[in-house]
C-alpha positions in Angstrom: 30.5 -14.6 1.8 32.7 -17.4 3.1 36.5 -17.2 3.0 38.0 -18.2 -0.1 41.5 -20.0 1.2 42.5 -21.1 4.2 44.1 -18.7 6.6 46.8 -20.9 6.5 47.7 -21.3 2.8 47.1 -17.6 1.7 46.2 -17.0 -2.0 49.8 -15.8 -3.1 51.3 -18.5 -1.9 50.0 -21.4 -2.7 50.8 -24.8 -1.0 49.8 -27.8 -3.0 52.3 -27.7 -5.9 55.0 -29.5 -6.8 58.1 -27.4 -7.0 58.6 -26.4 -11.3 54.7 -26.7 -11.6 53.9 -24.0 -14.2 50.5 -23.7 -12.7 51.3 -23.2 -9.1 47.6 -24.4 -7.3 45.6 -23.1 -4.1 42.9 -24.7 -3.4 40.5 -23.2 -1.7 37.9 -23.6 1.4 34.8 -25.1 -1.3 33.8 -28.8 -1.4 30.7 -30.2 -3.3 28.7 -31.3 -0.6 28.0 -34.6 -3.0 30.9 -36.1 -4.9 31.0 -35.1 -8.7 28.8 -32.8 -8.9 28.2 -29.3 -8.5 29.0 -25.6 -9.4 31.6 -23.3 -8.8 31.5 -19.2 -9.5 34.4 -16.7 -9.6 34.0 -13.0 -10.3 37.7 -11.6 -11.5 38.8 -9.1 -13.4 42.3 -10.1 -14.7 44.1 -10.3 -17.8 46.0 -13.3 -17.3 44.9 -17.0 -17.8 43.3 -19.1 -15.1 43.0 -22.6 -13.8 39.9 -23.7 -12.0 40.7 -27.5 -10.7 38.5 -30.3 -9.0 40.3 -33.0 -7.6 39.2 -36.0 -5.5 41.7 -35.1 -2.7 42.5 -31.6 -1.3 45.9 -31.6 -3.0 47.2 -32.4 -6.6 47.8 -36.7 -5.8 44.0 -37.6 -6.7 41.7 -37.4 -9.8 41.8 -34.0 -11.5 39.5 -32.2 -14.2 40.9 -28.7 -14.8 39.5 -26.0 -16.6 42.4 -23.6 -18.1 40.8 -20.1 -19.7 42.9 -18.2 -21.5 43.2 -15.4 -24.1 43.4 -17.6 -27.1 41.9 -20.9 -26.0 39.7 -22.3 -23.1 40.9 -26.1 -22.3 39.1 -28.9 -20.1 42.3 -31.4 -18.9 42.8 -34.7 -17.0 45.6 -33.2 -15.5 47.7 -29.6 -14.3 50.3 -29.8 -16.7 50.6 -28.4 -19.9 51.4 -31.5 -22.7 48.4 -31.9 -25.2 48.3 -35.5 -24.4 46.4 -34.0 -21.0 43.8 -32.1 -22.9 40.1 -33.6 -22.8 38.3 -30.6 -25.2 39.5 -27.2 -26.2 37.7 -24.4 -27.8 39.3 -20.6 -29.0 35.4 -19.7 -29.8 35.8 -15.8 -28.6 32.6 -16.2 -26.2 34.5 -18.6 -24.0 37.9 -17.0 -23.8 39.1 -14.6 -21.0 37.4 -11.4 -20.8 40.5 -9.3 -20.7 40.0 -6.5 -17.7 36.2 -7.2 -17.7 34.7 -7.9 -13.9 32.5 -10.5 -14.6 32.2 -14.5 -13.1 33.0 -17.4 -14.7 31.7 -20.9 -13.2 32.6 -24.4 -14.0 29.9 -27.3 -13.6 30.9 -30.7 -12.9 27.7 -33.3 -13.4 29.0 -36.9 -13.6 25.2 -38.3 -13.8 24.6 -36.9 -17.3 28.4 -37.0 -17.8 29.5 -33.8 -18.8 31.5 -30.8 -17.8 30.0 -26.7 -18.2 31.5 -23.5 -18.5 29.8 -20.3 -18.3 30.0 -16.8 -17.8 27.7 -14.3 -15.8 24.6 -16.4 -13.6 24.2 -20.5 -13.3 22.2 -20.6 -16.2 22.7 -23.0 -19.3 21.6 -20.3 -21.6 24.8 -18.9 -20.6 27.2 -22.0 -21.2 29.5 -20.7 -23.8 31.6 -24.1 -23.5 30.7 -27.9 -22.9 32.4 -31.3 -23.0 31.6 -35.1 -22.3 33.6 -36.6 -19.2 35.8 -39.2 -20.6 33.9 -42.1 -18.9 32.1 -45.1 -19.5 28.2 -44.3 -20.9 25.7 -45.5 -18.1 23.9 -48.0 -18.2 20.4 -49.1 -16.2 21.0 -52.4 -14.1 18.9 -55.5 -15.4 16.9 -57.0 -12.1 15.0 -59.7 -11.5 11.0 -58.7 -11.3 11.5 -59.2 -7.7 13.5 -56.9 -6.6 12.5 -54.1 -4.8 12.4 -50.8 -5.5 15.3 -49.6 -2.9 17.3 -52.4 -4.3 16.6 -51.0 -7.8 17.6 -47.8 -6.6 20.8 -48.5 -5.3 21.6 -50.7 -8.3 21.0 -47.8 -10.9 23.3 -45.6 -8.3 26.1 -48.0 -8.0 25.9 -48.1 -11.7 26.2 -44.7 -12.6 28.9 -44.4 -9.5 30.8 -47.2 -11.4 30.3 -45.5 -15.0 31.5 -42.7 -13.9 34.7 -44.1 -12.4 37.3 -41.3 -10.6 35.6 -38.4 -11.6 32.8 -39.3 -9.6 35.1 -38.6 -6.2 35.8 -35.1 -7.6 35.1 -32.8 -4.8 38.0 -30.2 -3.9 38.3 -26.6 -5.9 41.6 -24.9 -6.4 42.5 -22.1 -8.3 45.9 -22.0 -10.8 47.2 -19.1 -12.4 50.3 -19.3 -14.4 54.0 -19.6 -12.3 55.0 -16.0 -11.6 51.6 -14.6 -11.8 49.3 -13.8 -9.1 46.1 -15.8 -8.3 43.6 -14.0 -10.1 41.4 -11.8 -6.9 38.0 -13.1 -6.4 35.7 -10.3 -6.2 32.8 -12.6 -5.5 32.4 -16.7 -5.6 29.2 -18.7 -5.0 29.1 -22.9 -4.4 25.7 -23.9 -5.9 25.4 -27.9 -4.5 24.0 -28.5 -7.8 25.3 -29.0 -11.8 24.1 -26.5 -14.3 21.2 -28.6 -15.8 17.8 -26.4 -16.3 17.4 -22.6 -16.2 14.5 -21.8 -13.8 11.6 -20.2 -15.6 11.2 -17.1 -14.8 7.3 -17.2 -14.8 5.8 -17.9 -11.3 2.6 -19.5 -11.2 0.2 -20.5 -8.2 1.0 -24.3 -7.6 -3.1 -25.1 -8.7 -2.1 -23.8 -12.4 0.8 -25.6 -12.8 0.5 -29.2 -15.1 2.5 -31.9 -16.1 2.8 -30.4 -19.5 4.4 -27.2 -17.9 6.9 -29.3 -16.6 7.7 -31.3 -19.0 8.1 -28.4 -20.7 10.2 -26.4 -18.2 7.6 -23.3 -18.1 6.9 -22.4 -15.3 8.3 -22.1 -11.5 5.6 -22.6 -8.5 6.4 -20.4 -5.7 7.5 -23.1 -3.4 10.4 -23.5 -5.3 12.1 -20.1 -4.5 13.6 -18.8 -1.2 11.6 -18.1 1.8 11.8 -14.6 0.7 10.3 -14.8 -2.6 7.5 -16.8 -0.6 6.5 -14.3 1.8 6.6 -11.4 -1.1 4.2 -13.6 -3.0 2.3 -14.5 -0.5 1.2 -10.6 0.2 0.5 -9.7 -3.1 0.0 -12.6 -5.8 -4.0 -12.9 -4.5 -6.5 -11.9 -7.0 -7.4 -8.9 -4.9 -4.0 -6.8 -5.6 -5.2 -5.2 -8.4 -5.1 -1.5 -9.9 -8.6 -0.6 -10.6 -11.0 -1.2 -7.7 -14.8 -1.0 -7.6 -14.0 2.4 -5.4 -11.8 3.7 -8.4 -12.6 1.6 -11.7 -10.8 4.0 -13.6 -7.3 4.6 -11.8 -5.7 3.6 -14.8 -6.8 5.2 -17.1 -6.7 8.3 -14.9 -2.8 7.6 -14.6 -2.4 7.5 -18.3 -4.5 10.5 -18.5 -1.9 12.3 -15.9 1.2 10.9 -18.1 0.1 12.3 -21.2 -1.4 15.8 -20.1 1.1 19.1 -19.4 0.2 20.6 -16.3 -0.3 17.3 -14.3 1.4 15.5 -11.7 3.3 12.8 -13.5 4.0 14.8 -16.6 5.4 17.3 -14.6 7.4 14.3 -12.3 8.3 12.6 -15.3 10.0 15.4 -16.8 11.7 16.6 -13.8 13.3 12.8 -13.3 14.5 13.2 -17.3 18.4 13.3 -15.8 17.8 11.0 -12.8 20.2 8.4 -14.4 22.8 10.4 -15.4 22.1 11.8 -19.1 19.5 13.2 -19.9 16.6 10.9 -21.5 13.7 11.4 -21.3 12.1 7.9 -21.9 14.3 6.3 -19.4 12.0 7.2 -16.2 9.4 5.6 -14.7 7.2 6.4 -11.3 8.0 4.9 -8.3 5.2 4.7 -5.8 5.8 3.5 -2.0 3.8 1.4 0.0 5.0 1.7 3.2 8.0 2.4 5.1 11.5 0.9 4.3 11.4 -2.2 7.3 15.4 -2.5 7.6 14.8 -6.0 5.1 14.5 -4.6 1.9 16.4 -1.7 -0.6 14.0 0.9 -0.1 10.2 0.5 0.8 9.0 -3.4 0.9 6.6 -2.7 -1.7 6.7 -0.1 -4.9 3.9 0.7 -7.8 5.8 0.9 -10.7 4.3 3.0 -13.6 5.8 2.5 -16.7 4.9 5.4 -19.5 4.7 3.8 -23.4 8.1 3.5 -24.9 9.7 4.5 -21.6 12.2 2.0 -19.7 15.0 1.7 -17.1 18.5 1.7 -17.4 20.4 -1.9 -16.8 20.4 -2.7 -13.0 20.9 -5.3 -10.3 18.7 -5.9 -7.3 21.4 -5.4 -4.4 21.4 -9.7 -4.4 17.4 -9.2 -2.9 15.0 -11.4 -3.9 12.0 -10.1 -5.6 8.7 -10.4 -7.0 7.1 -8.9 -9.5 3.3 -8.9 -10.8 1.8 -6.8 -13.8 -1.2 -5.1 -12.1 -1.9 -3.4 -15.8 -0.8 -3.6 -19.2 2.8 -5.5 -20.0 6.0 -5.6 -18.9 9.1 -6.5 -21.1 12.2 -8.1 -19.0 15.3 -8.1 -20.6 17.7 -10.4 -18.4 21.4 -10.0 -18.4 24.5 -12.2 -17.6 26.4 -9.4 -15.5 26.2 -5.9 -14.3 28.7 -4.9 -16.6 29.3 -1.3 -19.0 30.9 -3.9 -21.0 28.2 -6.3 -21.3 25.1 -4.5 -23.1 23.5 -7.8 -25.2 20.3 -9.6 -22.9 20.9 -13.0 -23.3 16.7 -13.6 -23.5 13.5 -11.5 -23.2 10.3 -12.0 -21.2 7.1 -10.3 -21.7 4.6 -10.1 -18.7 1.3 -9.5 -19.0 -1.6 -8.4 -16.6 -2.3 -10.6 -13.8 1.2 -12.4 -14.6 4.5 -12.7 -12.4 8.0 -13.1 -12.3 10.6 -12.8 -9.9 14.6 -12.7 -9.3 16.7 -14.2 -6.9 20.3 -13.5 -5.7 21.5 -16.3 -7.9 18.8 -15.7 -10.5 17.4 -13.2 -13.1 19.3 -10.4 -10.7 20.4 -7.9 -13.6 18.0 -6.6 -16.1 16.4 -4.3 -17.7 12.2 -3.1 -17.7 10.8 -1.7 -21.1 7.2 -0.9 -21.9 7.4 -1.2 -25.2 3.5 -0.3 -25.8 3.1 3.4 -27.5 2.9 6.5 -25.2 -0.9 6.9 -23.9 -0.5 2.9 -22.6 1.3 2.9 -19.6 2.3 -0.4 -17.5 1.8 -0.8 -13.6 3.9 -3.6 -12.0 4.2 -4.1 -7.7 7.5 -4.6 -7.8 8.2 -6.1 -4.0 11.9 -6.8 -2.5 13.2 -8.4 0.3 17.0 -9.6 1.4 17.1 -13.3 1.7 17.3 -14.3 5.6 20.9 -15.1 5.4 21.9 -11.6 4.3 23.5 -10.1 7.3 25.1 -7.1 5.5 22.7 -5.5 3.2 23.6 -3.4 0.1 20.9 -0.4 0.6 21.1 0.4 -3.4 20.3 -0.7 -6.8 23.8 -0.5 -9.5 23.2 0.8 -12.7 24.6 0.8 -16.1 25.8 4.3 -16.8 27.8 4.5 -19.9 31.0 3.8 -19.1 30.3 3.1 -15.4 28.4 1.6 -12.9 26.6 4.2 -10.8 24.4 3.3 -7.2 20.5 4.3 -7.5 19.0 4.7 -3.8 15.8 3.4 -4.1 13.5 6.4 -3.5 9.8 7.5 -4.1 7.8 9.9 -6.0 4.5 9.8 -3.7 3.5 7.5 -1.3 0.1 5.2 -2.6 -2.5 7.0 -0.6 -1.2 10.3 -1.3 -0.7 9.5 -5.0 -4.1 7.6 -5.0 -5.9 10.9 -4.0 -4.2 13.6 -6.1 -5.0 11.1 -9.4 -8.6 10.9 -8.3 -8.6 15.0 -7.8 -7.2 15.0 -11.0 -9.5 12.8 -12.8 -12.9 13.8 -11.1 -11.2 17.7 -12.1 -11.0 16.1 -15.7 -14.2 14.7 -16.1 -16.3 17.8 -14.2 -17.2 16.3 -11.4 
């Protein structure tokens, strides 16, 4: 994670003020790699206000847009002071106030093309905008050219226009932070610079690039693996093909032999089922699942590379994050609900949206994206679910976090990813149990 200030202007002391500011500014090591536009994350936990300010030079002298969140109203402002006359849009809708003692980020978008300012809390995502106002700038509008002209000089027309309609807030640039004189800088337990505004969510179904059509994406449907990180692309490379599947010619019943070893006392995944009742704290026993192997943990992944996931009717997993690996994740058999969360958070217990997967379909996560959630077959018991859920750190990730974090009542608990059989093993004893079943 890069540093947040400069060594040289630490975080209590901030530098770029005026003397009798009330919001005493630091502004931090983060620049939009493109003028006026972008978005900037935070995770704090604080129960004091907070400035997050742009400006178009590294101090307070240029073009400002500050977002102020506070306890009893969230502000967008021209400026750092504190007279109304400063104030662009306001809101004291509960959803986009401060979230008193609550670890969670908050992230302000800047996109000057579409002319507009976001404010959100949890991942990028616009689902998760709980506040929104227009730029204060002229509306854009497409150059007339002759018939002529070509289409680089049409191009750089319709830029200089929108350049020109979005006047000074289109050199916005720098991020600071504020808090209120006398009060500390708010600690940032996290912070992410995306190089892009908050504009479409990516969908969360991956399909092969030969199934994807113009209607999909028009529609905003679908997301083709080339899309996603390098991670995500050598994950679904190894096991989107048509060929990872559950039942085999070898074994055409496997699953219905697992469902037959989930439902039956006295056989190996009723017994491991009810021995894992507790493995999350509580005990509940619908809150398990199987976790299968495939292979050996590599050193670039939580856990083994690979896992067979089976997913008993009614039974799901607690609320968890992904240790910021990517992931991908296909439905081998039966379907898979996703609940998808803002934050890993004992506070936060709402999904903001729900995905069902079906056999043959896939999804994925990302460190930025669809990282916290929550798995739920909610077919009735005798219709169990088998997913390959597959992880992998993104290349950048020098110092990897070895465990899945889990909602626990009250707290946030580490799960190390383990296993219940290895495939070939667990492969075998189903069969024995099956071919036992059926008198063979």
């Amino acid at each position: 994670m890069q540093q947040l200030f400069p060594t040289q202007a630490p975080a209590h002391a901030p530098a770029d003020t005026p003397p009798g500011s009330g919001w005493p500014v630091a502004f931090t090591n983060y620049e939009f790699p493109v003028r006026g536009q972008g978005t900037i994350s935070f995770t704090f936990k604080t129960d004091h206000p907070f400035r997050i300010v742009l400006g178009s030079e590294k101090n307070l002298d240029g073009t400002l847009l500050v977002l102020e969140v506070g306890l009893e109203k969230t502000l967008l402002r021209r400026d750092n002071g504190t007279d109304q006359a400063g104030v662009i849009a306001e809101t004291t809708a509960k959803k986009a106030l401060l979230d008193s003692g609550v670890a969670i980020s908050y992230w302000m978008s800047l996109d000057y093309l579409n002319a507009r300012v976001r404010f959100g809390k949890g991942e990028m995502l616009p689902q998760l905008v709980v506040f929104e106002a227009p730029l204060p700038i002229t509306p854009f509008t497409p150059p007339e050219l002759p018939a002529t002209a070509t289409a680089k000089a049409r191009r750089e027309a319709r830029k200089q226009a929108a350049s020109d309609a979005a006047g000074k807030y289109k050199n916005l640039r720098y991020i600071g932070l504020a808090a209120q004189a006398g009060k500390p800088l708010p600690v940032a337990l996290a912070h992410l610079l995306w190089p892009l505004p908050v504009v479409l969510a990516p969908p969360p179904v991956l399909v092969p690039s030969d199934r994807i059509t113009l209607d999909m994406i028009a529609h905003n449907q679908a997301t083709v693996i080339a899309s996603l990180p390098d991670a995500c692309q050598v994950l679904y490379g190894n096991v989107a093909g048509p060929a990872i599947e559950l039942d085999t010619p070898d074994f055409p019943d496997f699953s219905a032999a697992i469902d037959y070893s989930i439902v039956t006392p006295g056989c190996i995944c009723y017994d491991k089922l009810k021995e894992k009742a507790s493995e999350f704290g509580k005990y509940e026993p619908n809150e398990t699942y199987l976790r299968i192997t495939i292979g050996p943990n590599q050193g670039d992944s939580p856990g083994s590379p690979y896992v067979l996931e089976i997913w008993p009717g009614n039974h799901y997993s607690p609320i968890h994050d992904h240790g910021e690996a990517c992931a991908v994740i296909k439905v081998l058999h039966g379907d898979i609900w996703v609940e998808l969360y803002p934050e890993l958070s004992p506070k936060i217990t709402d999904y903001f949206t729900e995905a069902v997967f079906h056999k043959g379909e896939v999804t994925y996560l990302t460190p930025e994206y669809y990282q916290v959630h929550k798995l739920v077959n909610h077919n009735p018991a005798g219709n169990m679910t088998a997913t390959i859920q597959c992880y992998r750190y993104p290349d950048d990730d020098t110092v990897h976090w070895e465990y899945f974090d889990y909602v626990d009542g009250d707290e946030i608990k580490q799960f190390t990813p383990n296993s219940d059989w290895e495939y070939l093993e667990f492969r075998a004893l189903i069969r024995a149990e099956w071919d036992k079943a059926k008198g063979r």
